[in-house]
N, C-alpha and C positions, 0 to 999 in steps of 0.2 A: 504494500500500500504506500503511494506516492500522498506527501502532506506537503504542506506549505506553511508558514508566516506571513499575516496577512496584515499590510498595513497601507494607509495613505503614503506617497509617495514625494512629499512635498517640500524633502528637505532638497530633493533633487533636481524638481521642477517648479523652478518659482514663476512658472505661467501662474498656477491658479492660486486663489487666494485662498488664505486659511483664516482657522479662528483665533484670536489673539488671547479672547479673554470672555468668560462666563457670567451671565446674570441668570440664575438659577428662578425658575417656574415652579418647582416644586421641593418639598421636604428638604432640607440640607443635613445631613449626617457629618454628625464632628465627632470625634471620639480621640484620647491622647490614654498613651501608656502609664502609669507613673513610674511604672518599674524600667522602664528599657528609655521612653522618652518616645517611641513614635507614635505619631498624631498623622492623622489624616479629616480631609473635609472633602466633602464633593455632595451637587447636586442628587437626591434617590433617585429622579425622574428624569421630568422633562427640564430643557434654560435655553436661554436665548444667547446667542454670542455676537461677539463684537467680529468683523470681519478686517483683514488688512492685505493690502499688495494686491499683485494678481492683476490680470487683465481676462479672466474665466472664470466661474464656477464649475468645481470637479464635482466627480461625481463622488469620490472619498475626500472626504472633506478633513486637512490635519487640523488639529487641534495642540497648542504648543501651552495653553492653558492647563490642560490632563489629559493622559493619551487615551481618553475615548474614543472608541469605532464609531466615527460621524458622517453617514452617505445618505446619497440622493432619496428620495421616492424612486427614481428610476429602477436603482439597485433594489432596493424593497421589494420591489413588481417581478423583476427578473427571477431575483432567489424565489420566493412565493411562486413563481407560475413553474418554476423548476423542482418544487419538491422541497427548498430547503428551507427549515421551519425550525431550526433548532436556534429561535433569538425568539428575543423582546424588543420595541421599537419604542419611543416615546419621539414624541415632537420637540425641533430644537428649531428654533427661530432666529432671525437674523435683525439685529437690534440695527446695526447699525453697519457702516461700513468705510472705513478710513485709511488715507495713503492711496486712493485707485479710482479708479473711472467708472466702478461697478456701482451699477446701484442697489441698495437693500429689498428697493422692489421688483425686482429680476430674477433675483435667488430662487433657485428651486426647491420644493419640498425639503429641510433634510429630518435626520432622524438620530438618534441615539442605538447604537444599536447594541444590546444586554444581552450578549450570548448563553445559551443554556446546554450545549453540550459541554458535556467532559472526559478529562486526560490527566493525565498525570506526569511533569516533567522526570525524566529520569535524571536525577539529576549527578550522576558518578558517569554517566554515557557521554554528558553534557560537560562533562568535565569541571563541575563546580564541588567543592567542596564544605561543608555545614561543621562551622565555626563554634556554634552555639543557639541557644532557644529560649527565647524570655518565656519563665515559669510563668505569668501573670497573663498575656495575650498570645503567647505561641511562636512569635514572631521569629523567624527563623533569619540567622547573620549565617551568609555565604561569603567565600572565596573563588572566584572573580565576584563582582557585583552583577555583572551582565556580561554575557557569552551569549557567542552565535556559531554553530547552529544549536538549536535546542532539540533532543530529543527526547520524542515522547516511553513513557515506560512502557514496555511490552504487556499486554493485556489490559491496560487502563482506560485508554479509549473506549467510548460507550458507542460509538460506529454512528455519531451525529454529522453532519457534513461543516458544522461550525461546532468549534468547543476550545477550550480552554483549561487552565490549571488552575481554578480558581484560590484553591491557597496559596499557592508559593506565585504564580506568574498572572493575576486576576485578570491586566491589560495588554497580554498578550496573545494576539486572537490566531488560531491554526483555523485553515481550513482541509479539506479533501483536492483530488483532482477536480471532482465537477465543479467544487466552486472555482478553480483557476480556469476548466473550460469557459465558465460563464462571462467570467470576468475580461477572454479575450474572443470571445463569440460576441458579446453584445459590443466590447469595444469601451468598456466601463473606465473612465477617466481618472489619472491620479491614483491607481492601485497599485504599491509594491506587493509584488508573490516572490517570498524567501525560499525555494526547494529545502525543505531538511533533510539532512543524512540517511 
């Protein structure tokens, strides 16, 4: 089984504009360690984003605010009409849009997209090594902090065509071959596909 890394492509291609910065539409979750110190915040749902650069709207939309999976309606329709149904979507809205020619009322649909399949990083495959584990949150310290490629653990995969690690790697999105066929059948804008090992 052929897998991919699935991300916006935007550090590469500064055709399309990206999001800068988040105003959250729904629930905000905050939560801080006291034991280890990591804290995290991010919108539950839906927010609206501030847009910069670019002279396009992609269809993966980067986000340099939180690495959320941020893509068209387009994308939405495509996966959906192909079977793949292993997400959640919420609405993300275009506040504003600044540095660019684009205007906010142009933008097309996008979405949030909250993957629901799962994997499991292997992560001795992957060549990282587990440092330690805060008693308090779980929170696991690795050596390297980030390595590429990531390989998945043998038999963990729940055989979703999108899925994820959600404890150790939560904003790193794998897909299947079909999603990469789709992505270069419909001609989907702004998608990095990483082939893993």
């Amino acid at each position: 089984m052929v897998f991919y890394e699935l991300s916006d492509n935007g550090a590469f291609e500064p055709t399309w504009t990206s999001a800068v910065s988040i105003r959250p539409m729904s629930h905000v979750v905050q939560w801080h360690c006291p034991q280890c110190g990591r804290a995290d915040t991010y919108p539950a749902r839906s927010f609206d984003v501030v847009l910069e650069g670019g002279a396009q709207f992609p269809d993966f939309l980067g986000c340099g605010a939180c690495p959320f999976l941020i893509v068209s309606e387009r994308v939405v329709k495509v996966f959906e009409a192909a079977g793949v149904q292993s997400f959640l979507k919420y609405p993300v809205g275009a506040a504003a849009v600044q540095e660019s020619e684009l205007r906010k009322e142009s933008a097309p649909r996008y979405y949030r997209i909250e993957i629901t399949g799962e994997c499991m990083v292997d992560l001795a495959q992957s060549g990282i090594m587990i440092t330690g584990i805060c008693g308090r949150c779980g929170e696991v310290e690795r050596k390297p902090i980030t390595v590429r490629p990531l390989k998945i653990l043998e038999g963990s995969w729940d055989g979703s065509d999108l899925f994820r690690d959600r404890r150790l790697f939560p904003r790193v999105c794998f897909g299947t071959q079909k999603v990469a066929d789709l992505v270069h059948a419909h001609a989907l804008t702004n998608c990095r596909l990483r082939q893993m090992a």
